[in-house]
N, C-alpha and C positions, 0 to 999 in steps of 0.2 A: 465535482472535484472529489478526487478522493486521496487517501494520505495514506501509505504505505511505507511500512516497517516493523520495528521492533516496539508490537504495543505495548506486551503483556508486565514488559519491566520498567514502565514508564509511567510516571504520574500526568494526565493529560489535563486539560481545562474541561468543560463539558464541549464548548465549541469543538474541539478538536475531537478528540472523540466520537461526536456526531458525522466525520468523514471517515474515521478509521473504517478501513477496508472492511476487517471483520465486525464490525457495526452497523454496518451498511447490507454486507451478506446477511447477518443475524435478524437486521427487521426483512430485507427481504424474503431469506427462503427461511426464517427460523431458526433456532438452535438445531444441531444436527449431533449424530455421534454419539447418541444416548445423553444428549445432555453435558458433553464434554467440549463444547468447542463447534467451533466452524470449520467443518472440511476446506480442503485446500478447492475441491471444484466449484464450491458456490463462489468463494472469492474468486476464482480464475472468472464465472460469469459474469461477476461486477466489475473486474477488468477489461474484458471485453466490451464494454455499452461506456468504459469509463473514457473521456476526451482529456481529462487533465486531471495529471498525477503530482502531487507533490511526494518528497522520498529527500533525504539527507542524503549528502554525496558519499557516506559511509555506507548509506544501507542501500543504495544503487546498484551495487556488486554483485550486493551477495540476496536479493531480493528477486525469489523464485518470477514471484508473479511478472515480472519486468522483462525475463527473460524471452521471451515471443510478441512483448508488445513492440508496435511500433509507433513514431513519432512522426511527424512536421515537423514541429521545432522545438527546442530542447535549451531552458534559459538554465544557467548552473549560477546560481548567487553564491558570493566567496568563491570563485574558481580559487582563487592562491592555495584553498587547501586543500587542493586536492591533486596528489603526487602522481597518480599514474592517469595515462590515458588510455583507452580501450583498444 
C-alpha cells in the first residue's frame, strides 16, 4: 500500500510515512537530484508495482501520479464530501 499526496506539509505518524510514496521511492531507488528530493520517475515506478493506493478525495484530483493509473475497484470513504464527479 502506498499513500499519496501532499507530504511535505504535513505532519505524519511514523506509520504513515513508512507508505508515503516518496518514502518508499527514497528507500528503494535512493535520494535523487543532488540530494534534493525524489524525482517524479522513481515515484511514478512505485506506482506502477503499487495495487493499493490510499489518497484523500482532495488530493485525488490534482495527484499527478494517479493520473495513468488504473483501478478494479475504487472504495471512496465520506463520499458526501466530495462535490464533483469526474
Amino acid at each position: 500500500m502506498i499513500r499519496v499526496g501532499v507530504s511535505s506539509q504535513h505532519k505524519y505518524s511514523d506509520q504513515i510515512k513508512g507508505i508515503l510514496c516518496e518514502t518508499v521511492a527514497e528507500r528503494r531507488y535512493g535520494k535523487e537530484d543532488g540530494g534534493h528530493g525524489i524525482q517524479g520517475e522513481s515515484m511514478m515506478k512505485v506506482m506502477k508495482d503499487t495495487k493499493v493506493v490510499g489518497c484523500t478525495c482532495l488530493s485525488v484530483g490534482k495527484e499527478v501520479l494517479l493520473r495513468e493509473k488504473k483501478f478494479d475497484v475504487v472504495i471512496v470513504d465520506e463520499a458526501g464530501q466530495v462535490s464533483e464527479w469526474w
